[in-house]
Biopython code that builds the backbone (N, CA, C, O; Angstrom):
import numpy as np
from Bio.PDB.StructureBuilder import StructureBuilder

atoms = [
    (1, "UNK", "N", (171.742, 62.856, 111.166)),
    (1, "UNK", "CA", (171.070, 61.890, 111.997)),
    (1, "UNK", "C", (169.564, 62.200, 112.014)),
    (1, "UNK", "O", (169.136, 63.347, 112.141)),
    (2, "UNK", "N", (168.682, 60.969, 111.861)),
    (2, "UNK", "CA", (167.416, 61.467, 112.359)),
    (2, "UNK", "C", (167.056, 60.560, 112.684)),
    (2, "UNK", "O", (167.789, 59.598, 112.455)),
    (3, "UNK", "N", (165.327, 60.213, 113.627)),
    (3, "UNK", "CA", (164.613, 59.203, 114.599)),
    (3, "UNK", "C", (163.969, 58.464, 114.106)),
    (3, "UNK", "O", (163.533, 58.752, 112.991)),
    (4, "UNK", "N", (163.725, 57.569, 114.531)),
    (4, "UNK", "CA", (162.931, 56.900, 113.141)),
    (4, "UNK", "C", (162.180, 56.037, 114.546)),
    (4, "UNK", "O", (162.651, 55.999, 115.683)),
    (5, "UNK", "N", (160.752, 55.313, 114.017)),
    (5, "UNK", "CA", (160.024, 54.544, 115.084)),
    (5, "UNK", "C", (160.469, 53.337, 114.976)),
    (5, "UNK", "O", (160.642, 52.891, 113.842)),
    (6, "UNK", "N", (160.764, 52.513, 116.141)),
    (6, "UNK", "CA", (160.669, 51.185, 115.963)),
    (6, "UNK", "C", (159.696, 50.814, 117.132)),
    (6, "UNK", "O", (159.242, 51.530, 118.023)),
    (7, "UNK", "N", (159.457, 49.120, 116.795)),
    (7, "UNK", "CA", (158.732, 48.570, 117.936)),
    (7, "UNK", "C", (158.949, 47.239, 118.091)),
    (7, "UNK", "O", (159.116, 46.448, 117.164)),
    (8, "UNK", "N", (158.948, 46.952, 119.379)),
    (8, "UNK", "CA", (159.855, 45.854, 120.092)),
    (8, "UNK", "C", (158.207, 44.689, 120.698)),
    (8, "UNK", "O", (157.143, 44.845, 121.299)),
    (9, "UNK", "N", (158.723, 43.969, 120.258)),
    (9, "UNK", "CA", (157.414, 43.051, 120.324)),
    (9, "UNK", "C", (157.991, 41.980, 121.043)),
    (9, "UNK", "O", (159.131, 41.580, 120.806)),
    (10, "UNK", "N", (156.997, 41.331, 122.216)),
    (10, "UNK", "CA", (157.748, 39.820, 122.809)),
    (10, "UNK", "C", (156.383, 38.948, 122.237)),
    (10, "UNK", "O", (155.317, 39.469, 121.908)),
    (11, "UNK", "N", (156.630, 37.807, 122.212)),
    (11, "UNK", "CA", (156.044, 36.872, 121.865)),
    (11, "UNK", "C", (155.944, 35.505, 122.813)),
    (11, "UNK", "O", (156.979, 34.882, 123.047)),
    (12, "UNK", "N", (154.787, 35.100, 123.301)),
    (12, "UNK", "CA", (154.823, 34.285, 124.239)),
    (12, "UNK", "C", (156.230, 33.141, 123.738)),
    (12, "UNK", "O", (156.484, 33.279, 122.542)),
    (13, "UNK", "N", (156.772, 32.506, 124.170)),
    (13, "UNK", "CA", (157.434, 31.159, 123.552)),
    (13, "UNK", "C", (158.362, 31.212, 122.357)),
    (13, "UNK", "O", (158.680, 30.183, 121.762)),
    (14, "UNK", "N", (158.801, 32.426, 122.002)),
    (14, "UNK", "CA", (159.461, 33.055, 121.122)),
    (14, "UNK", "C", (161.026, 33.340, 121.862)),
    (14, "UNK", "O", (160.907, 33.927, 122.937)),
    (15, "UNK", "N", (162.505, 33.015, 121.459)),
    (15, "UNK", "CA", (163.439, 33.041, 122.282)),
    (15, "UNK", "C", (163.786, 34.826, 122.259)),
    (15, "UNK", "O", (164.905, 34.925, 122.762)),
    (16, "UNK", "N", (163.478, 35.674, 122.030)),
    (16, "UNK", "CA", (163.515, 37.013, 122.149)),
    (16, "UNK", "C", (162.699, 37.740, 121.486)),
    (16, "UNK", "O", (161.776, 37.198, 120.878)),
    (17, "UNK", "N", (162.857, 39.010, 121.468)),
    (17, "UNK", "CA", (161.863, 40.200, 121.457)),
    (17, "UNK", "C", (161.893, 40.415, 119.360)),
    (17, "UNK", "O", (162.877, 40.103, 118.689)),
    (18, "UNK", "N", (160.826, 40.884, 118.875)),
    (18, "UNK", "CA", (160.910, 41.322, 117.409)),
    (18, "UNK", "C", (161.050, 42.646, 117.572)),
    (18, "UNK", "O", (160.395, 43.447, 118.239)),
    (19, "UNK", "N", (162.189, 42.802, 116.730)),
    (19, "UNK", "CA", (161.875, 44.701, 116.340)),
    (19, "UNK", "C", (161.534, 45.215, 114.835)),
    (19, "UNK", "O", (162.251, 44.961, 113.867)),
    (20, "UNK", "N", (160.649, 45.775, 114.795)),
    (20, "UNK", "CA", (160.051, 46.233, 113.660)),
    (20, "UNK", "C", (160.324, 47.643, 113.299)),
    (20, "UNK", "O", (159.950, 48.533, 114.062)),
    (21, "UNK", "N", (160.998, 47.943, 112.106)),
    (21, "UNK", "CA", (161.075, 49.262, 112.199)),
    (21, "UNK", "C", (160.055, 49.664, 110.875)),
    (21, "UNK", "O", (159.867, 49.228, 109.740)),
    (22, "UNK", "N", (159.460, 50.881, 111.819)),
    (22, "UNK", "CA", (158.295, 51.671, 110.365)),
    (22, "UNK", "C", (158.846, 52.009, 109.899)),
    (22, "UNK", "O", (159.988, 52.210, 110.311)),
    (23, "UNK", "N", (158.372, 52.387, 108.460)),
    (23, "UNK", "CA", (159.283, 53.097, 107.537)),
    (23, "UNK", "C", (158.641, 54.240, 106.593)),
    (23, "UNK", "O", (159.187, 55.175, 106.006)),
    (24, "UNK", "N", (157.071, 53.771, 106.663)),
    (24, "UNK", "CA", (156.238, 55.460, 106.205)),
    (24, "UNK", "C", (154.949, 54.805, 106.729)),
    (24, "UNK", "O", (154.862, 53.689, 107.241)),
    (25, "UNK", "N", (153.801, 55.839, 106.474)),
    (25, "UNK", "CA", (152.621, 55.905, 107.102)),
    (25, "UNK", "C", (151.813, 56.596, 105.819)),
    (25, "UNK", "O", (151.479, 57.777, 105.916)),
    (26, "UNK", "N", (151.515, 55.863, 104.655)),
    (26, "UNK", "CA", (151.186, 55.700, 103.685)),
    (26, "UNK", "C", (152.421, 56.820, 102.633)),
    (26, "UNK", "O", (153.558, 56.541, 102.253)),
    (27, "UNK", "N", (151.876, 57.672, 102.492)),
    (27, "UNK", "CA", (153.045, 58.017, 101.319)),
    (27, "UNK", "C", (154.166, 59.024, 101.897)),
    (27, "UNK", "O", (155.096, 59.568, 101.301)),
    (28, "UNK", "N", (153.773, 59.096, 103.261)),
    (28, "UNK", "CA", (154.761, 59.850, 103.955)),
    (28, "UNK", "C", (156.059, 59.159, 104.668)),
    (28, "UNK", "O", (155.582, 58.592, 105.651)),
    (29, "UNK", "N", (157.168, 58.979, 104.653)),
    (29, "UNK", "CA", (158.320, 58.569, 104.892)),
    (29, "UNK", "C", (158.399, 59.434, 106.719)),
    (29, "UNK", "O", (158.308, 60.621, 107.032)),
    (30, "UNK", "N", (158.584, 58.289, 107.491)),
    (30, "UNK", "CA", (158.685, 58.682, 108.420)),
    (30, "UNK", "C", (160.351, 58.223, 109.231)),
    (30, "UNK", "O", (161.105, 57.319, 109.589)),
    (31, "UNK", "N", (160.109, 59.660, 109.131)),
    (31, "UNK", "CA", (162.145, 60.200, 109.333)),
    (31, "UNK", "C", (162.018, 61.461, 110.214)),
    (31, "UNK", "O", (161.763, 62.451, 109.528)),
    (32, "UNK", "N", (162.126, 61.721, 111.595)),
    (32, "UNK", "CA", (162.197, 63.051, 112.444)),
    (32, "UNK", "C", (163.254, 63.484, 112.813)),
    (32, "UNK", "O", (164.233, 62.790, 113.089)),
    (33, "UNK", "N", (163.195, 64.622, 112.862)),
    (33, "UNK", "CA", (164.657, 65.924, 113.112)),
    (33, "UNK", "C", (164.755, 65.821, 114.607)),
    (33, "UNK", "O", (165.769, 66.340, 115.072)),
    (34, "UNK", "N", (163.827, 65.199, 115.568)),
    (34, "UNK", "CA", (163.902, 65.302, 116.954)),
    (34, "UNK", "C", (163.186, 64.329, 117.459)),
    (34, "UNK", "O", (162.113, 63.898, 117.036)),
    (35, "UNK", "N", (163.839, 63.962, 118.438)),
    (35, "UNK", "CA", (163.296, 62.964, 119.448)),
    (35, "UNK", "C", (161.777, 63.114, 119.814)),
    (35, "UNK", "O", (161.000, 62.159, 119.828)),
    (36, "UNK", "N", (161.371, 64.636, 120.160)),
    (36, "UNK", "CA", (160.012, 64.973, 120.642)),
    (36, "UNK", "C", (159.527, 64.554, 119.310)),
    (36, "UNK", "O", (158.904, 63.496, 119.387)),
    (37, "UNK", "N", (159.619, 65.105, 117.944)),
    (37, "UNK", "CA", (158.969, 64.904, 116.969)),
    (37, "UNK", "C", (158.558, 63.671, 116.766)),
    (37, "UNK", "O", (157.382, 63.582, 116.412)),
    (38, "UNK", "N", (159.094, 62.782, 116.867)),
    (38, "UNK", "CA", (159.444, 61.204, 116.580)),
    (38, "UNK", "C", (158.001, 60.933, 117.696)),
    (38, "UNK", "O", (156.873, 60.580, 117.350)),
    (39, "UNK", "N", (158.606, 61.297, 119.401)),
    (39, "UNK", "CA", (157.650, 60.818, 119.932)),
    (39, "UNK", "C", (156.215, 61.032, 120.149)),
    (39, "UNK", "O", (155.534, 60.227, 120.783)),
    (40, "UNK", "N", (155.594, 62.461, 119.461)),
    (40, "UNK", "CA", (154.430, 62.880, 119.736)),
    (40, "UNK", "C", (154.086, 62.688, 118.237)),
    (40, "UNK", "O", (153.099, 63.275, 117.794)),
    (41, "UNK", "N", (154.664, 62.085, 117.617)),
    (41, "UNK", "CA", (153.686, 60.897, 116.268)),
    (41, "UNK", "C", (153.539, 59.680, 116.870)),
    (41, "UNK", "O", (152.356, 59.372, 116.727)),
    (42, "UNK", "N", (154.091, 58.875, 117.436)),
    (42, "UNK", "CA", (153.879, 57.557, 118.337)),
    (42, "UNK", "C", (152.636, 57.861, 119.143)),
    (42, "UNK", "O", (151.608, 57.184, 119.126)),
    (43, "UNK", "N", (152.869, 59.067, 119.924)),
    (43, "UNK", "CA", (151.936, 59.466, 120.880)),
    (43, "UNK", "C", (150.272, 60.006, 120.146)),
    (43, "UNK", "O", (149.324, 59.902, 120.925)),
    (44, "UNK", "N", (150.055, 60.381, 119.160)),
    (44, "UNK", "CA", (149.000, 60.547, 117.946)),
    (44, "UNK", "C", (148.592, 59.466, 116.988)),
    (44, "UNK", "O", (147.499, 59.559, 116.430)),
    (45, "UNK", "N", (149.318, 58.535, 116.774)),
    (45, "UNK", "CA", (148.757, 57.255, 116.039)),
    (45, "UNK", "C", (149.317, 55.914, 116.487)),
    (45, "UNK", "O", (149.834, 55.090, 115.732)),
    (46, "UNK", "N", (149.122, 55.762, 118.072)),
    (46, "UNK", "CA", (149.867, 54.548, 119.642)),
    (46, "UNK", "C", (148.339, 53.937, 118.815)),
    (46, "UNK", "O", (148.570, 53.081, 117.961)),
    (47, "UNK", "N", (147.273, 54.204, 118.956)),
    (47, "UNK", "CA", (146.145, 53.284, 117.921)),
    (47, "UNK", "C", (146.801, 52.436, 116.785)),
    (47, "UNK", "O", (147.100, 51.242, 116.774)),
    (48, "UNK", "N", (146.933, 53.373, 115.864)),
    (48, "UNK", "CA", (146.639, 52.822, 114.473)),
    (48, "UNK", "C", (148.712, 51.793, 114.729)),
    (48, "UNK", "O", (148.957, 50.980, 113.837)),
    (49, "UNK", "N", (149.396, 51.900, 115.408)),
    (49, "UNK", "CA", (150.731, 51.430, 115.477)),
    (49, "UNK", "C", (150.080, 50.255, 115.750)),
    (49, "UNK", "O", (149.918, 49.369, 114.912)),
    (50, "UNK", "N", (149.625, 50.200, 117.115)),
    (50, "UNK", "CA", (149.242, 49.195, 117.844)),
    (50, "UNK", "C", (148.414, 47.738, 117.149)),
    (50, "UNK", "O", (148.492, 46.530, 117.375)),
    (51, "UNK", "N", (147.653, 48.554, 116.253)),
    (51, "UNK", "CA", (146.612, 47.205, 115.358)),
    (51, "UNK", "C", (147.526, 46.915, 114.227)),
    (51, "UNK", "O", (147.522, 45.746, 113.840)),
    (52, "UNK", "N", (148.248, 47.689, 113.668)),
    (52, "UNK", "CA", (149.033, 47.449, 112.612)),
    (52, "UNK", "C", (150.155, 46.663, 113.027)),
    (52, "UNK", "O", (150.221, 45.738, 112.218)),
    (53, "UNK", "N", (151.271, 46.532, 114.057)),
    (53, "UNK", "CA", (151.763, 46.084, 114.262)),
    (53, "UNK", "C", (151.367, 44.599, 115.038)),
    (53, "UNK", "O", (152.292, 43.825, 115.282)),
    (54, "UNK", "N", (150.097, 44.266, 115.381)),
    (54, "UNK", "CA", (149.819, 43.093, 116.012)),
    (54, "UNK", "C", (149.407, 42.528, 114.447)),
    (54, "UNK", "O", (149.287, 41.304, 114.394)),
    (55, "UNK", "N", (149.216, 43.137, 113.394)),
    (55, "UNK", "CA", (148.507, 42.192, 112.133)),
    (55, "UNK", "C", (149.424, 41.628, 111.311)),
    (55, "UNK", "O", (149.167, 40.844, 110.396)),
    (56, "UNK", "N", (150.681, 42.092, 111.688)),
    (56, "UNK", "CA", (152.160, 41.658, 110.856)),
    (56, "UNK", "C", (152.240, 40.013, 111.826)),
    (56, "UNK", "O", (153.272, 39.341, 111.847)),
    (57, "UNK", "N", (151.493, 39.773, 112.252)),
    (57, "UNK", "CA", (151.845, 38.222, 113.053)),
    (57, "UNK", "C", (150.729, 37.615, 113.111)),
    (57, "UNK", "O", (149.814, 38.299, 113.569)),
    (58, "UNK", "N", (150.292, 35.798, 112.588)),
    (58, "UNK", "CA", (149.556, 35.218, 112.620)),
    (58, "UNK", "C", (148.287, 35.645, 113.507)),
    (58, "UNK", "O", (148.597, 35.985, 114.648)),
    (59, "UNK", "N", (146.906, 35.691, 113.200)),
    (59, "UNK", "CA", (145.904, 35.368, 114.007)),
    (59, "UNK", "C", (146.240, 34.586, 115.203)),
    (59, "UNK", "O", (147.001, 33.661, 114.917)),
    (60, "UNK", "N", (145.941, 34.645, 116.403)),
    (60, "UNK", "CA", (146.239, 33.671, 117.564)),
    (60, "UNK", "C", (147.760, 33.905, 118.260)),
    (60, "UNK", "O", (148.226, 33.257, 119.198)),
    (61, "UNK", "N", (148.147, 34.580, 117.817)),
    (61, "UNK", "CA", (149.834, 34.742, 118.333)),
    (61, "UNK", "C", (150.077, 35.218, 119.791)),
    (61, "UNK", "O", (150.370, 36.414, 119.769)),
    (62, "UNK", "N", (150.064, 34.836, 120.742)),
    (62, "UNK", "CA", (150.724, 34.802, 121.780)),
    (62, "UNK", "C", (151.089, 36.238, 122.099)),
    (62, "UNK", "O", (151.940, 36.142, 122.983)),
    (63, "UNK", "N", (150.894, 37.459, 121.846)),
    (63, "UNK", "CA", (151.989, 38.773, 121.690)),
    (63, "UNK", "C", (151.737, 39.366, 123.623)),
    (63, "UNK", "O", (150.800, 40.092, 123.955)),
    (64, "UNK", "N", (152.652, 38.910, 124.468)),
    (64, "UNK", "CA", (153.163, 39.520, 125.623)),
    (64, "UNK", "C", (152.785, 40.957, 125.694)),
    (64, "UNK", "O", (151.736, 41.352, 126.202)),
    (65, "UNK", "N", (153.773, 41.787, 125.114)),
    (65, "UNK", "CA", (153.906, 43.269, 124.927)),
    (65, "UNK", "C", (154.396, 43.562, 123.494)),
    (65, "UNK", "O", (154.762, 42.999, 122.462)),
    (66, "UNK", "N", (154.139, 45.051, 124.164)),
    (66, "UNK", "CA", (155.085, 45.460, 123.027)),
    (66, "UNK", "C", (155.472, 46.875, 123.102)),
    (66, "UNK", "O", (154.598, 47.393, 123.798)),
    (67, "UNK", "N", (156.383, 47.840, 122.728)),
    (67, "UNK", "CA", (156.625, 49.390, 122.937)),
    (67, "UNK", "C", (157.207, 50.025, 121.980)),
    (67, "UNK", "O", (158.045, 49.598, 121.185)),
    (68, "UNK", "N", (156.653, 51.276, 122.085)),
    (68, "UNK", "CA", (157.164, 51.976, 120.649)),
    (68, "UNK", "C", (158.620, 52.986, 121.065)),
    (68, "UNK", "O", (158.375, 53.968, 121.766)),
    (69, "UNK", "N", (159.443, 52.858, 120.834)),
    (69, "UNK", "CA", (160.897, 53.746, 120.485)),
    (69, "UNK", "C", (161.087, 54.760, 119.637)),
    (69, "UNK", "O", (160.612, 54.948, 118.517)),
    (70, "UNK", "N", (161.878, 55.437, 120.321)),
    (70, "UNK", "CA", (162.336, 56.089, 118.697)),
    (70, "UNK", "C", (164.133, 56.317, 118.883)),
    (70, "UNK", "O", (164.796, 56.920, 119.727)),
    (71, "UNK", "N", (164.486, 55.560, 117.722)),
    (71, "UNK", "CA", (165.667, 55.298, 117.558)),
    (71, "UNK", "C", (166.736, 56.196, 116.603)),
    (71, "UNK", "O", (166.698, 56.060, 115.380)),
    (72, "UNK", "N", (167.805, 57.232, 117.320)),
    (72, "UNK", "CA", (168.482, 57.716, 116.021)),
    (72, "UNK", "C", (169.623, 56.857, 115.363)),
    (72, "UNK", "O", (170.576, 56.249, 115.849)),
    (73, "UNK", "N", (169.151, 57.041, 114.017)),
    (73, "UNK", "CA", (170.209, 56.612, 113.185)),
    (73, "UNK", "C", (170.634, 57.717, 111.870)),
    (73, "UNK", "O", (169.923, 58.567, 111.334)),
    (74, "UNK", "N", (172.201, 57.306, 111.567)),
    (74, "UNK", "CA", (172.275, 58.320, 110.388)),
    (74, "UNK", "C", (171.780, 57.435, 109.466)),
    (74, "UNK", "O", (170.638, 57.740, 109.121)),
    (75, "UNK", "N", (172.418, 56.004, 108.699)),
    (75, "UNK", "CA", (171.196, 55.766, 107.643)),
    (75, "UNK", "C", (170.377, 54.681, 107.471)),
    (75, "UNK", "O", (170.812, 53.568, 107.179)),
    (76, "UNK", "N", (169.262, 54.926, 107.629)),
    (76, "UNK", "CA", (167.758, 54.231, 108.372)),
    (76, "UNK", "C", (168.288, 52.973, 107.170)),
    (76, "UNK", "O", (169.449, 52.937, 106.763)),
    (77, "UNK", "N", (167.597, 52.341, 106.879)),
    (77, "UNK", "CA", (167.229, 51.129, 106.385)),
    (77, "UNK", "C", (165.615, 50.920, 106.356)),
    (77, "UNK", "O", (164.749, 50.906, 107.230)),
    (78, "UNK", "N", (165.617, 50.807, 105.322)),
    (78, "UNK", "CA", (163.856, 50.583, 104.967)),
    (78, "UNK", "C", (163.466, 49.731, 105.771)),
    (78, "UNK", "O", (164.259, 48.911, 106.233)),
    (79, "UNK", "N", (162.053, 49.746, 106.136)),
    (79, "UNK", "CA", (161.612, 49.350, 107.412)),
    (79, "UNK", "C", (159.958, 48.845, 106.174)),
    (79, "UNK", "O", (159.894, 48.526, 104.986)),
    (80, "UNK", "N", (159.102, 48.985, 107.062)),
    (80, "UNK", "CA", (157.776, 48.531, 106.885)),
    (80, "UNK", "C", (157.058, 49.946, 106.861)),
    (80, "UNK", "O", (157.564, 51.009, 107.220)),
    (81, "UNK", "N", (155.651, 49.726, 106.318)),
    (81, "UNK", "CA", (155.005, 50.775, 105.882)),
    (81, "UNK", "C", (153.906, 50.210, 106.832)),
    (81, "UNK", "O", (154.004, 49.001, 107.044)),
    (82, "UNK", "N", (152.948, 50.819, 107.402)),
    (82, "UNK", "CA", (152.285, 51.108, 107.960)),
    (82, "UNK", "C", (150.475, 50.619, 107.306)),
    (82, "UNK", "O", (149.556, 49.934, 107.755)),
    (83, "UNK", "N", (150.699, 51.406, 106.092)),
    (83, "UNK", "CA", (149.143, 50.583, 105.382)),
    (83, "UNK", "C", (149.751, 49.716, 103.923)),
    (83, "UNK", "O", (149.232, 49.734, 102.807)),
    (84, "UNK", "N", (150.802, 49.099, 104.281)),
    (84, "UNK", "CA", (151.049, 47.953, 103.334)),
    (84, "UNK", "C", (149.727, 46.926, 103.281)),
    (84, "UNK", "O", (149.116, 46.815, 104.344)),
    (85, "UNK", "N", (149.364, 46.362, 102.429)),
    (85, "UNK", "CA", (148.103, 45.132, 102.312)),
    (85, "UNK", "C", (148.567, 44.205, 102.568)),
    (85, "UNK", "O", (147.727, 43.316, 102.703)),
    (86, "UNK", "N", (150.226, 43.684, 102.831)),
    (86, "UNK", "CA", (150.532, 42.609, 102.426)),
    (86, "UNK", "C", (151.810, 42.461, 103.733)),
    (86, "UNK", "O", (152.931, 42.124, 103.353)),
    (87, "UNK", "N", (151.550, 42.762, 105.466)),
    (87, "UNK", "CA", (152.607, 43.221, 105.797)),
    (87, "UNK", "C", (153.162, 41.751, 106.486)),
    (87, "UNK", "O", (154.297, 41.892, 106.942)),
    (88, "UNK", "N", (152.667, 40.528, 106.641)),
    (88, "UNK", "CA", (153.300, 39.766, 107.060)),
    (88, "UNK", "C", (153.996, 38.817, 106.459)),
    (88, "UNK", "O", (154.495, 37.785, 106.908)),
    (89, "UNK", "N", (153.968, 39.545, 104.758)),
    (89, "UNK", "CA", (154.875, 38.571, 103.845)),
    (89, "UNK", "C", (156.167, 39.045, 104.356)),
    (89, "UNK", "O", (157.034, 38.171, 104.355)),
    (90, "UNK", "N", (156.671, 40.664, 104.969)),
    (90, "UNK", "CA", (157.922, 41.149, 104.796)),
    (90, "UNK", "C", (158.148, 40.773, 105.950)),
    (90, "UNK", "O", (158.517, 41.873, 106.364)),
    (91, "UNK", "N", (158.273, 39.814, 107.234)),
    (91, "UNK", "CA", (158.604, 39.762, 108.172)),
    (91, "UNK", "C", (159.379, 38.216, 107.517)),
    (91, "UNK", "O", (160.063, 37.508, 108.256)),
]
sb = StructureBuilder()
sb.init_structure("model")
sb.init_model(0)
sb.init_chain("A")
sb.init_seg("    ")
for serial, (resi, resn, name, xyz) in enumerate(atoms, 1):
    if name == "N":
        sb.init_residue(resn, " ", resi, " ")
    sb.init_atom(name, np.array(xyz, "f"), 0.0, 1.0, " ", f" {name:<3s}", serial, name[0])
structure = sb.get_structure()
């Protein structure tokens, strides 16, 4: 089992919440052995999550909230990368 980040996004007028799961932070694969681990990387780049995850959604978008998790799973499923150029084609 290991933690992996996700983030739960509401959207004004949207019938529920988006969850986004990261999946590396440029060539590093982000996969933690512990909950703390998981959360004091959220807690060290809550910045760079925060702008990256509002740019995966149109200019002008409505975005309520949003919060970062960390979720265990035994096998993750590729998620999104973090400095992709291209991240709101994969949504």
């Amino acid at each position: 089992m290991v933690y992996i980040i996700t983030i739960l996004v509401t959207i004004l007028g949207f019938p529920g919440p988006v969850l986004i799961t990261v999946d590396e932070m440029g060539a590093e694969k982000l996969r933690f052995k512990t909950e703390e681990s998981c959360r004091a990387h959220i807690k060290e780049n809550q910045h760079l999550l925060q702008v990256w995850s509002a740019s995966l959604f149109p200019a002008g978008t409505p975005i309520v909230s949003g919060s970062f998790n960390c979720m265990e799973v035994e096998n993750p499923n590729p998620g999104l990368s973090v400095f992709s150029d291209t991240p709101s084609k994969k949504i």
